[in-house]
BALOBA-1460 file (C-alpha; in Angstrom, 3 decimals):
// residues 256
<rec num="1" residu="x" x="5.227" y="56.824" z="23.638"/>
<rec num="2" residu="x" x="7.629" y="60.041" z="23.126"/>
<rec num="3" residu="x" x="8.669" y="63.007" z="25.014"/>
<rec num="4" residu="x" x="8.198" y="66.147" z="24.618"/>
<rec num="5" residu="x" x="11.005" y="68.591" z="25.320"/>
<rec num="6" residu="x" x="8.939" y="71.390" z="25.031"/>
<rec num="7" residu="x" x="6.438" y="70.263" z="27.104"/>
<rec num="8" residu="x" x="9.081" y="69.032" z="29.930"/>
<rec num="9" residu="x" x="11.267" y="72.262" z="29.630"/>
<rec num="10" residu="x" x="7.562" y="74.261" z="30.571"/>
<rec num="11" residu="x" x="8.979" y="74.126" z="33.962"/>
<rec num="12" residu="x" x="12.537" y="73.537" z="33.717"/>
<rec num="13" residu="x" x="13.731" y="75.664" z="37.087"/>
<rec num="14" residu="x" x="11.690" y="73.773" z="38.940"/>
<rec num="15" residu="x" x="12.922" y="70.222" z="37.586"/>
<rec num="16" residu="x" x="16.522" y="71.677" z="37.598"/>
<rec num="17" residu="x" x="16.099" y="71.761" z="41.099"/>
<rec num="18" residu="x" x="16.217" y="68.452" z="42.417"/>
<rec num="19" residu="x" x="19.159" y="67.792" z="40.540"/>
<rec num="20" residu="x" x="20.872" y="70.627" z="41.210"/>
<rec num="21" residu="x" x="20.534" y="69.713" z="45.258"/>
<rec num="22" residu="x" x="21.593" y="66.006" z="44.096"/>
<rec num="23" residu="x" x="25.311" y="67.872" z="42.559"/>
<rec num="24" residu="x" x="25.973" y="69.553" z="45.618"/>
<rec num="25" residu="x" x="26.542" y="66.347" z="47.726"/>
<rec num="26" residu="x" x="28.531" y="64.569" z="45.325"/>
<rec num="27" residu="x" x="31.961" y="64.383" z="46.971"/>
<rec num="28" residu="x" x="34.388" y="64.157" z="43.830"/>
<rec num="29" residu="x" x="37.057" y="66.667" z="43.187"/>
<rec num="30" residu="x" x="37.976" y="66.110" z="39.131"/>
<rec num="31" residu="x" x="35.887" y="62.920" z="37.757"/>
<rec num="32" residu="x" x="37.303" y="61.617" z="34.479"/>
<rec num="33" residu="x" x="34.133" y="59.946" z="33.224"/>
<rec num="34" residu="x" x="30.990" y="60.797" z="33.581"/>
<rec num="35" residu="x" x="27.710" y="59.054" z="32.601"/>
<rec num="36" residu="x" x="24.173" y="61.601" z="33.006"/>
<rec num="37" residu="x" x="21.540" y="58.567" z="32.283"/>
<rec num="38" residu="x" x="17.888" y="59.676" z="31.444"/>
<rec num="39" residu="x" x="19.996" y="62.960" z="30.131"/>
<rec num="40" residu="x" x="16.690" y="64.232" z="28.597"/>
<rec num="41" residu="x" x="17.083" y="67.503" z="26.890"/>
<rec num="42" residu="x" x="21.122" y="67.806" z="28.632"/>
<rec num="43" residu="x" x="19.464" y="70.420" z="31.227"/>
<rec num="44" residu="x" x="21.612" y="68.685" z="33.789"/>
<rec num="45" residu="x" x="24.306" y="67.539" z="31.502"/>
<rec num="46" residu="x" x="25.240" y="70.808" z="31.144"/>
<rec num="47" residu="x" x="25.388" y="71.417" z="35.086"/>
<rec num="48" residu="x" x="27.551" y="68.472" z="34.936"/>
<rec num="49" residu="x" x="29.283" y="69.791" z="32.550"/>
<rec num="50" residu="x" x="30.320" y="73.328" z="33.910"/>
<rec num="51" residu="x" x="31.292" y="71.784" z="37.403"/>
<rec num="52" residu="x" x="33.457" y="69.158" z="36.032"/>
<rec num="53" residu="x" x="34.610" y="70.844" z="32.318"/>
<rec num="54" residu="x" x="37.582" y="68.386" z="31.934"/>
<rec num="55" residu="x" x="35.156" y="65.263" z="32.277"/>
<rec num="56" residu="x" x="34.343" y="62.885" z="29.529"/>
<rec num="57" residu="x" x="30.358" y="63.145" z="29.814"/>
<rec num="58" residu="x" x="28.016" y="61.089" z="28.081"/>
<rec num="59" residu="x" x="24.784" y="61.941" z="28.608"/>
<rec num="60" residu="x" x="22.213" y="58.036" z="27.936"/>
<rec num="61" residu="x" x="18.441" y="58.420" z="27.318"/>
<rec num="62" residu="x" x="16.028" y="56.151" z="25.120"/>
<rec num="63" residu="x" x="14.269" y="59.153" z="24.103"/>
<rec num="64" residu="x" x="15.225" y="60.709" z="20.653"/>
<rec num="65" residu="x" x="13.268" y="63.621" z="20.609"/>
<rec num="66" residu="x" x="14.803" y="64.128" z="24.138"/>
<rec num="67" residu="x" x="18.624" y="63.404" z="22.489"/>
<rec num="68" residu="x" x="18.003" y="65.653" z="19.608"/>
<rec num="69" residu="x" x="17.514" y="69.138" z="21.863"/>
<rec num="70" residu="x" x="20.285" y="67.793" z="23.970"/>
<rec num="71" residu="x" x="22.532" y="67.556" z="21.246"/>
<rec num="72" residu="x" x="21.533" y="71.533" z="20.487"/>
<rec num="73" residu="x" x="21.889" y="72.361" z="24.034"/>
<rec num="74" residu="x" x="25.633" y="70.848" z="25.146"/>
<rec num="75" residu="x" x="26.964" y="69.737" z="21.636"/>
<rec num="76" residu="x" x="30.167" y="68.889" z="23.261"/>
<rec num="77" residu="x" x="28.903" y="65.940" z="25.108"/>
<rec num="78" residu="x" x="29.032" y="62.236" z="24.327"/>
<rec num="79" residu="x" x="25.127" y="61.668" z="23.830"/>
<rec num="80" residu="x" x="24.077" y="57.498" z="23.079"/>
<rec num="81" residu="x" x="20.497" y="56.153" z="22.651"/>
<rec num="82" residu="x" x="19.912" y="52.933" z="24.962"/>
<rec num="83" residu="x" x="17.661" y="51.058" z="26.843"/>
<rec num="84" residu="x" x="18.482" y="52.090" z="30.536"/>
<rec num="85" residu="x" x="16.549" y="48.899" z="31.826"/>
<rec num="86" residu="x" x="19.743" y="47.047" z="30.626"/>
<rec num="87" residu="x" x="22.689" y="49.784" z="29.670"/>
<rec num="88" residu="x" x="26.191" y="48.872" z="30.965"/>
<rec num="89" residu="x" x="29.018" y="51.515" z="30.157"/>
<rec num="90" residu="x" x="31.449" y="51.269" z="27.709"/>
<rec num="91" residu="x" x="34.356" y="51.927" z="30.695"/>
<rec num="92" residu="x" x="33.766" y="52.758" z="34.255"/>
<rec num="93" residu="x" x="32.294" y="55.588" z="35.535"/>
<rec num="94" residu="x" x="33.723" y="57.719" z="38.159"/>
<rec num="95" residu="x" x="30.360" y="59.603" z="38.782"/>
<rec num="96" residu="x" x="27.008" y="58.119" z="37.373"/>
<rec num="97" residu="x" x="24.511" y="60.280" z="37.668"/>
<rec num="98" residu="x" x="20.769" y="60.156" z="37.502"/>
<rec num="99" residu="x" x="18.073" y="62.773" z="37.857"/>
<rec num="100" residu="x" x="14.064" y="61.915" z="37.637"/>
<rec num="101" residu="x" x="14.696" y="58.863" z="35.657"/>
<rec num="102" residu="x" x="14.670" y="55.390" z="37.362"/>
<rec num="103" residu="x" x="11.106" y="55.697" z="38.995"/>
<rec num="104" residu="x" x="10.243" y="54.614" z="35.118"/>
<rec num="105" residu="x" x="12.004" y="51.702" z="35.207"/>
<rec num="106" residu="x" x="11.469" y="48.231" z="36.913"/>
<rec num="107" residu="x" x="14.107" y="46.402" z="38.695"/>
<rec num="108" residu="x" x="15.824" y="48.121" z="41.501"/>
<rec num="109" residu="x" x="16.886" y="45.303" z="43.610"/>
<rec num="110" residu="x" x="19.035" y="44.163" z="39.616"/>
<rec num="111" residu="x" x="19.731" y="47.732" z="38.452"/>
<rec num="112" residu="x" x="21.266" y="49.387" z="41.443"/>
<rec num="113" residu="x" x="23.669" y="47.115" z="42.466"/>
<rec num="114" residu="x" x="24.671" y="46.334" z="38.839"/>
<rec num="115" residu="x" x="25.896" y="50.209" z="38.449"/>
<rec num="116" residu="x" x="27.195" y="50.262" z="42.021"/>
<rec num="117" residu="x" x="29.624" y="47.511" z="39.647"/>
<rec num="118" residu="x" x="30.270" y="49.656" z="37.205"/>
<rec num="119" residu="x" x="31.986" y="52.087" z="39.129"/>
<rec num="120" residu="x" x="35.428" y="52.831" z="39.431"/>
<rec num="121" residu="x" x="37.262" y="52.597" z="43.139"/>
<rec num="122" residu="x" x="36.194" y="55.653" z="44.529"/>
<rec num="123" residu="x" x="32.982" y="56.895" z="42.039"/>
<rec num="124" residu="x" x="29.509" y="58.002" z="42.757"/>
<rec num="125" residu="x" x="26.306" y="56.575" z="42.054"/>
<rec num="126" residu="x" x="24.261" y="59.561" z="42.502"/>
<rec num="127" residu="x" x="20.636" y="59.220" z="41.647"/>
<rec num="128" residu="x" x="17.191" y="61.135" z="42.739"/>
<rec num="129" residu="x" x="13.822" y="59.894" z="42.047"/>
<rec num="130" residu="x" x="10.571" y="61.448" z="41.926"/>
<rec num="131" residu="x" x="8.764" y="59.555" z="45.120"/>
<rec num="132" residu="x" x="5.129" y="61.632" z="45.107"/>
<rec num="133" residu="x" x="3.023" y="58.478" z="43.177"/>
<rec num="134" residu="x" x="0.839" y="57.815" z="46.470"/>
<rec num="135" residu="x" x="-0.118" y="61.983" z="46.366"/>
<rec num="136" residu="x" x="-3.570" y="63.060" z="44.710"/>
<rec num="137" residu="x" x="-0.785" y="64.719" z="41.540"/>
<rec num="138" residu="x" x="-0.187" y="61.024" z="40.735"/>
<rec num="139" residu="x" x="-3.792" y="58.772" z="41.954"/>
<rec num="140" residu="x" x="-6.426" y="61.403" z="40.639"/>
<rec num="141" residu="x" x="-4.830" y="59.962" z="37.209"/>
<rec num="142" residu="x" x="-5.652" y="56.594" z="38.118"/>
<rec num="143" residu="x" x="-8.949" y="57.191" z="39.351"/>
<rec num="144" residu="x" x="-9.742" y="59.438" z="36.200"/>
<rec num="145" residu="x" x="-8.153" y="56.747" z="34.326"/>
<rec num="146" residu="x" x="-10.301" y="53.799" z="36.030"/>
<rec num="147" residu="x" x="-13.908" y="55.961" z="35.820"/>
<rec num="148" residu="x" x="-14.568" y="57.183" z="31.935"/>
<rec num="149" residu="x" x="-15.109" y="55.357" z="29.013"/>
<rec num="150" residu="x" x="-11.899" y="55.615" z="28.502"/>
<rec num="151" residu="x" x="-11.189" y="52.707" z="30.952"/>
<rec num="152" residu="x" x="-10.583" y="49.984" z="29.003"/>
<rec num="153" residu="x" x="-7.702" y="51.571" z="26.611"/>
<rec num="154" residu="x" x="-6.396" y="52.631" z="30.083"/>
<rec num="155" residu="x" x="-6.401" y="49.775" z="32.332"/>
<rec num="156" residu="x" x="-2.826" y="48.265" z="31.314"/>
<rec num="157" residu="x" x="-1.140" y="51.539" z="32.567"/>
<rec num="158" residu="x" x="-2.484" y="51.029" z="36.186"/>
<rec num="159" residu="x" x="1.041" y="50.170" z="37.493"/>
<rec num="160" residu="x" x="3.852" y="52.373" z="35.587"/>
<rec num="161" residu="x" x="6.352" y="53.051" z="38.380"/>
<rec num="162" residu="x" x="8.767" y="51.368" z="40.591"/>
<rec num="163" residu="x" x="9.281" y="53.412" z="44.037"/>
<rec num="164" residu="x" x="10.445" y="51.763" z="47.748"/>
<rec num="165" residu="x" x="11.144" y="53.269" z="50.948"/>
<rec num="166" residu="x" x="14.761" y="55.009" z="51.889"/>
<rec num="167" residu="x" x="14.998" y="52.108" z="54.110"/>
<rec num="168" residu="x" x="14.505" y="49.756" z="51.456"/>
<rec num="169" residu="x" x="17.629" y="50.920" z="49.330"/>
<rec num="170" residu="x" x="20.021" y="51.748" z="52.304"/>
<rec num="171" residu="x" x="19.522" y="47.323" z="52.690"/>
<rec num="172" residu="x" x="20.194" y="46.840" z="49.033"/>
<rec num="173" residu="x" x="23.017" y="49.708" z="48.860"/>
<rec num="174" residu="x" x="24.609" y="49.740" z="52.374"/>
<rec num="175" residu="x" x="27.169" y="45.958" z="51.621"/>
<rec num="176" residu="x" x="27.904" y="47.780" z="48.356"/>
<rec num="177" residu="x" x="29.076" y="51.205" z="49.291"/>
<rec num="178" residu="x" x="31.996" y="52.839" z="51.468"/>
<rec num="179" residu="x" x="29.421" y="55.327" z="52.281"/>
<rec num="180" residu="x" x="26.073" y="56.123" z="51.636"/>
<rec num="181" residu="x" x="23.995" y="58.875" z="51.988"/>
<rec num="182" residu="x" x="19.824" y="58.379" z="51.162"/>
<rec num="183" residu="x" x="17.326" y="61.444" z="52.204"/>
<rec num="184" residu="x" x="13.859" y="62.884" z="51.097"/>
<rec num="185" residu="x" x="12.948" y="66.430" z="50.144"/>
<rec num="186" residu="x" x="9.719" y="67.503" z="49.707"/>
<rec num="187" residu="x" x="9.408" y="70.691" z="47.700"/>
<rec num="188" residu="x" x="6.693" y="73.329" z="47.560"/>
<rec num="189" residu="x" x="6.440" y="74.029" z="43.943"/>
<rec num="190" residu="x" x="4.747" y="77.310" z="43.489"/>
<rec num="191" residu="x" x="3.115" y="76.944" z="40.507"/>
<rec num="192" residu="x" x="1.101" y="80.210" z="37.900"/>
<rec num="193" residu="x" x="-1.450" y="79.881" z="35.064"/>
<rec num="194" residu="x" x="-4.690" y="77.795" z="34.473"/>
<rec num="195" residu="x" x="-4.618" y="73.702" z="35.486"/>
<rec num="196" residu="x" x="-0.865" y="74.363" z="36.283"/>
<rec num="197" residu="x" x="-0.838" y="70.582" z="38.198"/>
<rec num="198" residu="x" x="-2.109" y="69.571" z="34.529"/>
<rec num="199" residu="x" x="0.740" y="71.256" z="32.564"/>
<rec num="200" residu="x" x="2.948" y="69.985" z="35.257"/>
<rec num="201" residu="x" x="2.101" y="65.965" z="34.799"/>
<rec num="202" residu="x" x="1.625" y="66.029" z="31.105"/>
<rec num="203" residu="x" x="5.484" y="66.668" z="31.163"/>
<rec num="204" residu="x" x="5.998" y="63.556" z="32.886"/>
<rec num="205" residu="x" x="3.430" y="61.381" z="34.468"/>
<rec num="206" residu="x" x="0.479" y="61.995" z="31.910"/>
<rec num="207" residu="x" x="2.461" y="61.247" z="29.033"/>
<rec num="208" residu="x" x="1.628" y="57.197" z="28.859"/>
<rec num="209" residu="x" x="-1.888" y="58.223" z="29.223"/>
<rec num="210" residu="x" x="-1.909" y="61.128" z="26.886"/>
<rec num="211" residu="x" x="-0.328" y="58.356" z="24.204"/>
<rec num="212" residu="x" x="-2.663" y="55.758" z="24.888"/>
<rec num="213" residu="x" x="-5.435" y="57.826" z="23.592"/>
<rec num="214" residu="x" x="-3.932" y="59.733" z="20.920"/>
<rec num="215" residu="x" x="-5.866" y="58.017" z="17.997"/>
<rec num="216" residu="x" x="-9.333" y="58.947" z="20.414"/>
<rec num="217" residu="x" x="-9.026" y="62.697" z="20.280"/>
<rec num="218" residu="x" x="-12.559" y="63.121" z="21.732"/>
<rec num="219" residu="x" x="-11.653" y="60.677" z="24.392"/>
<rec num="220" residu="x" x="-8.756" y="62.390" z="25.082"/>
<rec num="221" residu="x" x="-10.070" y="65.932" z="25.509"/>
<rec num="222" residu="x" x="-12.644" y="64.076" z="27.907"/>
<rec num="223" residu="x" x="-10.086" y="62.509" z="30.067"/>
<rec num="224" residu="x" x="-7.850" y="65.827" z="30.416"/>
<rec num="225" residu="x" x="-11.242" y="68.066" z="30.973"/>
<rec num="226" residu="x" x="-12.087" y="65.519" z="33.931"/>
<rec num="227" residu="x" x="-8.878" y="65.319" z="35.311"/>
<rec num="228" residu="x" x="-8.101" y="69.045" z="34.855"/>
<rec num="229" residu="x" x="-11.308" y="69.508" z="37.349"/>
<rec num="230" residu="x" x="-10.463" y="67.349" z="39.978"/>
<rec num="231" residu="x" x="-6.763" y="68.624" z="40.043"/>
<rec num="232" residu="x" x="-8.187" y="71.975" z="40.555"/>
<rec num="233" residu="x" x="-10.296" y="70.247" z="43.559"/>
<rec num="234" residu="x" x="-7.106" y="68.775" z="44.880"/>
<rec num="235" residu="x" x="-4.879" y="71.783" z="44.405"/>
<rec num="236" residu="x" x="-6.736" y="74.926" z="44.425"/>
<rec num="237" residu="x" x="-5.658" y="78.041" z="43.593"/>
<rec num="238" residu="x" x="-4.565" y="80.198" z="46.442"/>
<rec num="239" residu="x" x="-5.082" y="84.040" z="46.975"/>
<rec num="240" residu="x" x="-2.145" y="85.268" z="45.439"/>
<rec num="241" residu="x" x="-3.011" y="82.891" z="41.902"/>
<rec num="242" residu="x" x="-0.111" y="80.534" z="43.175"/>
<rec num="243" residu="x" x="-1.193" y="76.826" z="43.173"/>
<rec num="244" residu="x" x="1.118" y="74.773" z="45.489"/>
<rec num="245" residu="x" x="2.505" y="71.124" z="44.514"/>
<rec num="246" residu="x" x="3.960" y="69.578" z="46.880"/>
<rec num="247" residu="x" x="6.322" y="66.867" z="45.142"/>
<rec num="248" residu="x" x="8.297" y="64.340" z="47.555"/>
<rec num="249" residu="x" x="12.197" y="63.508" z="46.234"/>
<rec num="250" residu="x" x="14.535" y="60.701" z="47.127"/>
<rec num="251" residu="x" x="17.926" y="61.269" z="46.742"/>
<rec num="252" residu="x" x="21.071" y="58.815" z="46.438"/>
<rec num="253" residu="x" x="24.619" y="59.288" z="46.871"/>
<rec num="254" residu="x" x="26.617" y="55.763" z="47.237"/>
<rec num="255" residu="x" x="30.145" y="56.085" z="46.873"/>
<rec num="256" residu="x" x="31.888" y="52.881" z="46.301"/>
């Protein structure tokens, strides 16, 4: 399975966004190091980057497609290729930062605490996850998935996230940090153009799917065509051609 920047950068304000509200509650004055994991293209790198220009930032993804148009986009940075299941830095980091990445990725109750670790005194874990997987953008895929002939080249990719309440990581952060600060945001995405939900997941969500059935192109344009209609069920177009996603956010700021 690769990304595709392309793809991703289709809607790039509106993924900017998150992370840009994640930045503005990060209370650090000059950060020395800086680690941007699941860095993707460096979209948020370079924020990073421009608020903090005497940082050391290294921007960590296991994408190299995704690595490649970062390197274009910030060639200044640091940029390293790792598995961010396991990835310890090289020193410690006074800000950590992760945007739209750790949803992927199991083992919260290991991970967080682990980089709350590799902190230095005073630094930021600052993280936001997508938290929208029980919405109809995220289980029309699974039903799709579950109803088509399709089925059985789809059924190991039934459970593909890791997600828990706020309350859950304010119990696994709260021993661990001098303060912490969890929230939600749930943001209206106005969204143009034909099956915009569609264009919006196949960026992110749909791309396991979408891989899975690469070597079945006419299964593949079956599965999209199916999904692509119920979307439009689920998120119909409004009067003014805007389509409305509403996508739910959890943010993290622990400092330590």
């Amino acid at each position: 399975m690769t990304w595709d920047p392309k793809q991703y950068l289709k809607f790039s304000d509106l993924r900017l966004r998150p992370a840009l509200d994640l930045l503005a509650r990060i209370p650090l004055d000059s950060p020395r190091r800086i680690y941007d994991l699941g860095c993707g293209a460096g979209n948020v790198t370079r924020q990073l980057a421009q608020r903090w220009p005497e940082a050391k930032i290294t921007g960590v993804d296991s994408s190299v497609e995704m690595l490649a148009e970062a390197k274009k986009n910030l060639p200044g940075a640091e940029w390293m290729k790792a598995d961010l299941a396991t990835w310890r830095p090289p020193s410690p980091g006074d800000l950590i930062f992760s945007n739209a990445l750790f949803h992927w990725i199991k083992g919260h109750r290991e991970i967080f605490p682990r980089l709350m670790s590799d902190l230095a005194p005073g630094g930021v874990l600052a993280v936001q996850m997508p938290r929208n997987q029980g919405e109809a953008s995220h289980t029309t895929i699974l039903k799709v998935a579950n109803d088509g002939p399709w089925r059985e080249l789809l059924a190991p990719l039934g459970d593909l996230f890791e997600m828990h309440a706020p309350e859950a990581y304010h119990d696994l952060l709260r021993s661990l940090a001098g303060h912490l600060d969890i929230w939600e945001s749930i943001y209206q995405q106005a969204l143009t153009g034909d099956d915009p939900v569609l264009e919006w997941i196949k960026g992110t969500a749909l791309r396991p799917y979408l891989a899975a059935l690469a070597d079945q192109p006419d299964l593949k344009e079956g599965f999209l065509a199916e999904l692509g209609t119920r979307l439009r069920l689920a998120y119909p177009k409004r009067s003014d051609g805007v389509t409305l996603l509403p996508f739910r956010r959890l943010f993290i700021v622990a400092v330590g």
